[in-house]
N, C-alpha and C positions, 0 to 999 in steps of 0.2 A: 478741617479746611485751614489751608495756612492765611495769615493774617499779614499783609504787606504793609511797607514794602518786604518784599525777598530778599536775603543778603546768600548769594550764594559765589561758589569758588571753585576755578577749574581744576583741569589736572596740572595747571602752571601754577597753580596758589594765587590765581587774579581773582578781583572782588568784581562780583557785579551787582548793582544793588536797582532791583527792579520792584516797579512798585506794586505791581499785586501777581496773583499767581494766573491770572490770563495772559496780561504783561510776557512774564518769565516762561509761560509754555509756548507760547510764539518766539519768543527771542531764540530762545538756547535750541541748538540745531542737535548736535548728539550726545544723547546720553552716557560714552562712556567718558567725557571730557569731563563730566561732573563727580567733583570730589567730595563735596560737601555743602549746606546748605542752611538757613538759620530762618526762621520767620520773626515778624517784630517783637516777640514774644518769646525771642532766641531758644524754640523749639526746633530742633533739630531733624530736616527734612531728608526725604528720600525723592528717589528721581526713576522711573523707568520711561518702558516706552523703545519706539524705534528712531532711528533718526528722521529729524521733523517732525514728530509725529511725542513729544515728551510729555509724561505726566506727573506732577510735582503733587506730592503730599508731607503731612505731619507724620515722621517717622517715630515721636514719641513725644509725651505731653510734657513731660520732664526738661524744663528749661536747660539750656549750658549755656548761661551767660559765660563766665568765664571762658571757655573754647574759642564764642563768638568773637567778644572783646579782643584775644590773641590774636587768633587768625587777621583779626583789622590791623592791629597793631603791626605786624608780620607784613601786609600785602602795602601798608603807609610806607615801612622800611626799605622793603624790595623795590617798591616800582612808583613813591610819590617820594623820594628823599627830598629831605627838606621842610614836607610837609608833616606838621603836625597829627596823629590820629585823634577823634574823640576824645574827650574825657571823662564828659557827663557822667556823674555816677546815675542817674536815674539810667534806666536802660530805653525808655520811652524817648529820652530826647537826647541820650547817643545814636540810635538808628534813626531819629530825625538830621541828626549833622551828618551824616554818611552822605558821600557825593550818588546823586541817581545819576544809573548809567543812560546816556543817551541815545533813544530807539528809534 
Protein backbone atom coordinates (compact mmCIF):
# COMPACT_ATOMS: atom_id res chain seq x y z
CA UNK A 1 0.00 0.00 0.00
CA UNK A 2 1.50 3.26 -0.95
CA UNK A 3 2.19 5.64 1.80
CA UNK A 4 1.18 9.50 1.30
CA UNK A 5 1.36 11.99 0.36
CA UNK A 6 1.48 10.70 -3.50
CA UNK A 7 3.79 12.55 -5.79
CA UNK A 8 2.79 11.71 -9.12
CA UNK A 9 3.23 13.20 -12.98
CA UNK A 10 1.33 13.26 -16.05
CA UNK A 11 1.94 12.81 -19.42
CA UNK A 12 2.96 16.70 -19.43
CA UNK A 13 5.63 16.08 -16.70
CA UNK A 14 3.10 18.19 -14.19
CA UNK A 15 3.48 17.27 -10.34
CA UNK A 16 0.58 16.55 -8.36
CA UNK A 17 1.26 15.87 -4.88
CA UNK A 18 -1.75 14.26 -3.33
CA UNK A 19 -2.04 13.32 0.08
CA UNK A 20 -2.85 9.70 0.50
CA UNK A 21 -3.91 7.04 -2.19
CA UNK A 22 -7.83 7.53 -1.55
CA UNK A 23 -7.07 11.22 -2.21
CA UNK A 24 -5.16 10.32 -5.74
CA UNK A 25 -7.63 7.46 -6.95
CA UNK A 26 -10.48 10.05 -6.85
CA UNK A 27 -8.55 12.99 -8.22
CA UNK A 28 -6.77 11.42 -11.32
CA UNK A 29 -9.43 10.83 -14.10
CA UNK A 30 -7.43 8.76 -16.78
CA UNK A 31 -5.08 6.32 -16.54
CA UNK A 32 -3.15 6.87 -19.66
CA UNK A 33 -2.19 10.59 -18.64
CA UNK A 34 -0.13 8.89 -15.91
CA UNK A 35 3.53 8.79 -16.46
CA UNK A 36 4.85 8.12 -13.29
CA UNK A 37 4.43 8.16 -9.72
CA UNK A 38 6.47 8.16 -6.18
CA UNK A 39 5.03 7.49 -2.70
CA UNK A 40 6.57 9.38 0.45
CA UNK A 41 8.87 6.64 0.68
CA UNK A 42 9.91 7.51 -3.08
CA UNK A 43 8.79 3.96 -3.98
CA UNK A 44 7.88 4.03 -7.33
CA UNK A 45 4.02 3.40 -8.26
CA UNK A 46 1.91 2.00 -10.94
CA UNK A 47 -1.54 3.12 -11.95
CA UNK A 48 -4.28 0.99 -13.80
CA UNK A 49 -7.65 0.96 -14.08
CA UNK A 50 -10.45 2.64 -16.40
CA UNK A 51 -11.05 6.08 -16.68
CA UNK A 52 -12.57 7.17 -13.33
CA UNK A 53 -12.45 4.45 -12.16
CA UNK A 54 -8.09 4.26 -11.29
CA UNK A 55 -6.20 2.03 -9.12
CA UNK A 56 -2.81 3.22 -7.56
CA UNK A 57 -0.35 0.86 -6.08
CA UNK A 58 3.48 0.23 -5.02
CA UNK A 59 5.10 -0.93 -8.20
CA UNK A 60 8.40 -1.87 -6.39
CA UNK A 61 9.83 -1.63 -2.79
CA UNK A 62 12.95 -0.27 -4.15
CA UNK A 63 13.11 3.37 -3.48
CA UNK A 64 14.32 5.95 -6.41
CA UNK A 65 14.85 8.81 -4.54
CA UNK A 66 16.95 10.09 -6.99
CA UNK A 67 14.45 9.88 -10.21
CA UNK A 68 11.89 11.50 -7.59
CA UNK A 69 14.21 14.47 -6.43
CA UNK A 70 14.71 15.07 -10.49
CA UNK A 71 11.49 14.77 -11.76
CA UNK A 72 10.63 17.83 -8.95
CA UNK A 73 13.43 19.55 -9.83
CA UNK A 74 12.28 19.34 -13.69
CA UNK A 75 8.48 20.22 -13.06
CA UNK A 76 9.97 23.60 -10.45
CA UNK A 77 12.00 24.52 -13.81
CA UNK A 78 9.22 24.06 -16.41
CA UNK A 79 6.14 25.31 -14.81
CA UNK A 80 7.20 27.28 -11.15
CA UNK A 81 10.22 29.48 -12.62
CA UNK A 82 11.41 31.43 -10.21
CA UNK A 83 10.61 29.10 -7.56
CA UNK A 84 12.98 27.27 -5.71
CA UNK A 85 12.53 23.11 -5.64
CA UNK A 86 13.22 21.28 -2.12
CA UNK A 87 16.37 20.59 -0.88
CA UNK A 88 15.87 18.67 2.18
CA UNK A 89 18.36 16.11 2.16
CA UNK A 90 16.21 13.87 4.48
CA UNK A 91 13.74 12.56 1.98
CA UNK A 92 10.86 12.71 4.87
CA UNK A 93 10.81 16.48 4.94
CA UNK A 94 11.47 17.12 1.13
CA UNK A 95 8.08 15.41 0.33
CA UNK A 96 6.91 17.45 3.40
CA UNK A 97 7.95 20.89 1.49
CA UNK A 98 6.34 19.64 -1.88
CA UNK A 99 3.28 22.12 -2.67
CA UNK A 100 -0.18 19.71 -2.05
CA UNK A 101 -2.26 19.82 -4.93
CA UNK A 102 -5.50 21.38 -4.23
CA UNK A 103 -8.81 18.99 -4.40
Amino acid sequence: MPTGPLIIFDDDQYMYVLRDQASAEAFWEMPDEFVCGFDSLARPLRMSGAPHQVSIEVGSDEPAEAELRRRVVDHYQRFLPGQVAPRAADLAQFVAELPATAM
